[in-house]
C-alpha positions in Angstrom: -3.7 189.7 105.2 -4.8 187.5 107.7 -6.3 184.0 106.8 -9.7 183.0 108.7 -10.0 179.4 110.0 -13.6 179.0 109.3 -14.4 175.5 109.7 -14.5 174.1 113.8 -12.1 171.2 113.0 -9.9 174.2 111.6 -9.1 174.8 115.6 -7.6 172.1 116.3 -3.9 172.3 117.3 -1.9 175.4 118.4 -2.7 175.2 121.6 -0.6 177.8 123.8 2.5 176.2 125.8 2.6 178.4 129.1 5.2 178.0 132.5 4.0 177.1 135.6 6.0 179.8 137.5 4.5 179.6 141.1 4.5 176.0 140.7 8.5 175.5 140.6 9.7 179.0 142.2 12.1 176.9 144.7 13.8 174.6 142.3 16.4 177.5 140.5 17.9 177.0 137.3 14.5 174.5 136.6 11.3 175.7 134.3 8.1 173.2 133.6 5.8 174.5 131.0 2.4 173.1 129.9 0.7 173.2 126.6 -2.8 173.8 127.5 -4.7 171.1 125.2 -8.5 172.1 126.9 -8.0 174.9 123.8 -8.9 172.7 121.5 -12.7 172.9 120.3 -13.5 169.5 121.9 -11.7 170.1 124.6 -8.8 168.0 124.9 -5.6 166.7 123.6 -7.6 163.6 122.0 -8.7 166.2 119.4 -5.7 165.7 117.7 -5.3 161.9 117.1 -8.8 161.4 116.7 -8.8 164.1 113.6 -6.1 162.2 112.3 -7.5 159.0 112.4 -10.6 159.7 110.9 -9.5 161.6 108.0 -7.2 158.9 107.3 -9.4 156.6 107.2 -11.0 159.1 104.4 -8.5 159.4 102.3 -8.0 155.8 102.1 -11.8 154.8 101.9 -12.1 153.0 104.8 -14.3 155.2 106.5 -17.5 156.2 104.2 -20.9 157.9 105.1 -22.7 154.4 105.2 -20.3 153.3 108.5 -20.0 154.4 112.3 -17.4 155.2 113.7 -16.9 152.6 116.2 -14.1 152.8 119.2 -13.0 151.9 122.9 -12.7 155.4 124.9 -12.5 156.7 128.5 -13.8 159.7 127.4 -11.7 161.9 125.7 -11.0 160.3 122.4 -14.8 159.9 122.5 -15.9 162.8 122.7 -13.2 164.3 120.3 -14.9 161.4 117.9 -18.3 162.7 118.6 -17.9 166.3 117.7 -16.0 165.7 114.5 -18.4 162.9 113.4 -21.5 165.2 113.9 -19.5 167.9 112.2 -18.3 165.5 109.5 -21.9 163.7 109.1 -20.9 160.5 110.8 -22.7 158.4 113.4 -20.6 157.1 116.3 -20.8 154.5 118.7 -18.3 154.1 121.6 -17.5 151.5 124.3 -17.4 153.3 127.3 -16.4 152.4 131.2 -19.1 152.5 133.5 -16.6 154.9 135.8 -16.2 157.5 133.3 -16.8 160.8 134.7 -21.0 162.0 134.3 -20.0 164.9 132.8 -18.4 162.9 129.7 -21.1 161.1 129.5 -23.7 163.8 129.3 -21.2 165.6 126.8 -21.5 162.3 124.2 -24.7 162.0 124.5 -25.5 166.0 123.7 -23.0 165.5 120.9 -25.2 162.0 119.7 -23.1 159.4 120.5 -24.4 155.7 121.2 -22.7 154.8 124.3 -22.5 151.3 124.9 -21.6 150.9 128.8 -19.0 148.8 130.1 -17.7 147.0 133.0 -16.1 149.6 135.3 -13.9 147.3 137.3 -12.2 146.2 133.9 -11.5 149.6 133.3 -10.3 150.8 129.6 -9.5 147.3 129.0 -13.1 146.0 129.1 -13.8 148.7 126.9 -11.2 147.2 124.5 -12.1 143.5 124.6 -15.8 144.8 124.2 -15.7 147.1 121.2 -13.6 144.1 118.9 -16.4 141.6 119.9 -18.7 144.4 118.4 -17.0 144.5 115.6 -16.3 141.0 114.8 -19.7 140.2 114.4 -20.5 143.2 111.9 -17.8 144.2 110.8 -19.1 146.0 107.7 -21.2 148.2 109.5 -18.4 149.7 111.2 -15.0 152.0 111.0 -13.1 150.8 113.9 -10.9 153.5 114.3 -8.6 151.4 117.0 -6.8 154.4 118.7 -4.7 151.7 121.1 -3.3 150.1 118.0 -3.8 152.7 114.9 -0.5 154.1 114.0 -2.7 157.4 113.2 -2.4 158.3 116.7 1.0 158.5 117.5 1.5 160.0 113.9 -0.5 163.5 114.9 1.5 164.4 118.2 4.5 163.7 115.7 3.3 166.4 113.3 1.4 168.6 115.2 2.2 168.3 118.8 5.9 167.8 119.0 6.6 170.5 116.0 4.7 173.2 118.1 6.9 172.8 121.5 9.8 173.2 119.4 8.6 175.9 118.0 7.2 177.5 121.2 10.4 176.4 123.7 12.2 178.6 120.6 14.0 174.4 121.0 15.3 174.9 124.0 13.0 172.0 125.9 15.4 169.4 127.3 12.8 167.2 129.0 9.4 166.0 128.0 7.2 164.4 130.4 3.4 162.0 129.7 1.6 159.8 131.3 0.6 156.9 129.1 -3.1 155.8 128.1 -3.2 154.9 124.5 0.3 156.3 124.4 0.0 158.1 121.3 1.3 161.3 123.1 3.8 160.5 124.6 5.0 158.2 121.8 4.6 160.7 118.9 5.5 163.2 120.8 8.8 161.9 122.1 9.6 160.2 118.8 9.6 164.0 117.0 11.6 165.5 119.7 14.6 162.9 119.6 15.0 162.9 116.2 15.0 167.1 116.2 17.3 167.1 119.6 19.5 164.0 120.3 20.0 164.9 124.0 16.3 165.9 124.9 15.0 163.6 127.5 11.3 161.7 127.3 9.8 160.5 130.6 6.5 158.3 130.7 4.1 158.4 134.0 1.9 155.6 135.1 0.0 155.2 137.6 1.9 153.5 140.3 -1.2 150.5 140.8 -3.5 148.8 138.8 -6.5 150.3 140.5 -6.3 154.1 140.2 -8.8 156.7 139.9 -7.0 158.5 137.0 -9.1 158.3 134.1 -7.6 157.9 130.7 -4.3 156.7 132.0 -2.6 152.9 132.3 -0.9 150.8 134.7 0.6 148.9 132.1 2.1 145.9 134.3 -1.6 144.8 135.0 -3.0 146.3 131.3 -2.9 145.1 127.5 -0.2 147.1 126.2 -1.0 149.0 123.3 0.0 148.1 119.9 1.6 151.7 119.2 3.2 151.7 122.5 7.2 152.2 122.0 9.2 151.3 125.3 12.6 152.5 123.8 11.7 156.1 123.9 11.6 156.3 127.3 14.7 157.7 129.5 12.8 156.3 132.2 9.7 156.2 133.9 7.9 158.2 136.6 5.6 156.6 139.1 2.3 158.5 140.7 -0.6 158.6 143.1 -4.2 159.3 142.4 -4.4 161.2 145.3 -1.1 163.3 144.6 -3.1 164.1 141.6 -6.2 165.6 142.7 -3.8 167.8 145.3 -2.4 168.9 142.4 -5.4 169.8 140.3 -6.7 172.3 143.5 -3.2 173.3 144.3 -3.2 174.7 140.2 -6.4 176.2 140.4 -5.5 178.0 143.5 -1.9 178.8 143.0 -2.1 179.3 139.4 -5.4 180.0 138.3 -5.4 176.8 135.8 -8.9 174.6 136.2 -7.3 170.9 135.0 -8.4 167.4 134.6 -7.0 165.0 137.3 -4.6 163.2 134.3 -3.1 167.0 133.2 -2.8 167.1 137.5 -0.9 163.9 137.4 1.9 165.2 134.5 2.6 168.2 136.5 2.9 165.8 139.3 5.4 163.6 137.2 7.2 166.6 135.6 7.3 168.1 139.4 8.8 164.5 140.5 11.4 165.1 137.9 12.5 168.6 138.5 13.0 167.9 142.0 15.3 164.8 140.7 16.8 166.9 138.5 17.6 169.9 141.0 19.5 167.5 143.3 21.8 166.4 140.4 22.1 170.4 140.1 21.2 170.0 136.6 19.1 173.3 135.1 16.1 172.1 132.8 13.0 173.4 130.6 10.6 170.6 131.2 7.7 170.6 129.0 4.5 168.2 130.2 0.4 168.4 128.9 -2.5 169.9 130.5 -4.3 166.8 128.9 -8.0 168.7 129.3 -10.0 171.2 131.7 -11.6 170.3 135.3 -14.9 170.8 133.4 -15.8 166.9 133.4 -14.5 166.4 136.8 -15.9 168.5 139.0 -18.7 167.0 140.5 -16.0 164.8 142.4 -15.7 165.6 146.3 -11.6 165.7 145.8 -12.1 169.5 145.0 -13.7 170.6 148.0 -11.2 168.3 150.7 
């Protein structure tokens, strides 16, 4: 008999893993695949970390009813904290750039967030610097979950993510393919997968300068490096355009009928930038990359309509 997942944090993970056909019809022998995270409840692949994180921070007793939840965020993780802290019972506060997308900042204030603004042309990093002045001055008021440095976040791509595209690619994926923010995905993730397959292949993406309009993602010459970041898992690195992005997030919504954020855009960029690497060496490959989230919090930019 079939068990019910009742509860709304119940949803999180499982998200389907699906090939971009159209997208790589004149590279033979090569196959890129993405695992459509905008299937999780809050919308995004932050769902996962930020689940793990928190109920963490339960178990230990770090996080009680009495504290807020208290982070740094482009959006994402935020709002993934702001619909399981109202389903939970917890307030949340966030540090938030002032260039994050309307529509994520409509969406944390529906869910009840407290949105402290921050300098936009400091990007994620003003966030960052912001939300530990918060907390150093009242500290006891707050859970500061710390996604850039909380070893939480890697830890749920290793057990969820990774597991799943092993499962789903019947473990036949040879490459794997993120661009870096916090770099719990593409750290957790690649971590699993090399210790399952010892020739599989882990690519980062970054956007190639420091001033980018691809939200959630780091340059990190010019950033602070997160603390969970692991440079040895990479077989190399894969540089990419904003602009190259938002072509790619109309040409999937026209060629393949998949509505994406600009950052899920940008890893079929960097997974496209591989295969066509890969297809000169006349290697075959099943490249696996994430649809981060949907175009939902993005479209009332003009790059849709050019």
């Amino acid at each position: 008999m079939m068990t019910l997942k009742t509860h709304l944090l119940d949803q999180i993970g499982n998200t389907p893993l699906i090939k971009l056909d159209r997208l790589n019809a004149d590279l033979p022998g090569i196959e890129i695949w993405a695992k459509l995270e905008f299937f999780n409840p809050g919308g995004s692949v932050k769902d996962r970390p930020a689940l793990n994180i928190i109920e963490s921070a339960e178990r230990l007793g770090t996080l009680t009813k009495d504290k807020t939840i208290l982070d740094a965020t482009s959006g994402n993780t935020g709002i993934a904290y702001a619909m399981i802290g109202a389903a939970k019972g917890y307030r949340v506060a966030l540090c938030l750039p002032g260039n994050a997308s309307i529509e994520r900042k409509r969406i944390l204030k529906a869910l009840g967030a407290e949105l402290i603004i921050t300098d936009p042309a400091e990007g994620s990093d003003g966030a960052f610097r912001r939300v530990r002045q918060i907390n150093s001055e009242d500290p006891e008021k707050y859970f500061y979950a710390d996604q850039y440095n909380n070893n939480d976040n890697w830890r749920a791509h290793f057990e969820t993510t990774a597991p799943e595209i092993l499962e789903q690619t019947d473990r036949h994926i040879t490459h794997f393919v993120a661009l870096l923010g916090t770099t719990g995905t593409f750290v957790g993730t690649s971590r699993r997968l090399k210790q399952e397959i010892r020739a599989v292949e882990c690519w980062s993406a970054q956007p190639s300068t420091p001033l980018h309009g691809i939200e959630g993602t780091k340059h990190l010459p010019a950033s602070i490096v997160p603390g969970i970041y692991d440079d040895s898992l990479a077989t190399g690195n894969l540089w990419i355009d904003t602009e190259d992005c938002h072509s790619m997030a109309r040409r999937l919504a026209r060629e393949q009928g998949l509505l994406v954020g600009i950052s899920a855009a940008g890893n079929v960029v960097a997974a496209r930038k591989l295969a066509e690497q890969l297809a000169e060496q006349k290697r075959s490959a099943l490249i696996v990359t994430i649809a981060c989230d949907g175009a939902a919090k993005y479209l009332s930019e003009d790059f849709w309509f050019e």
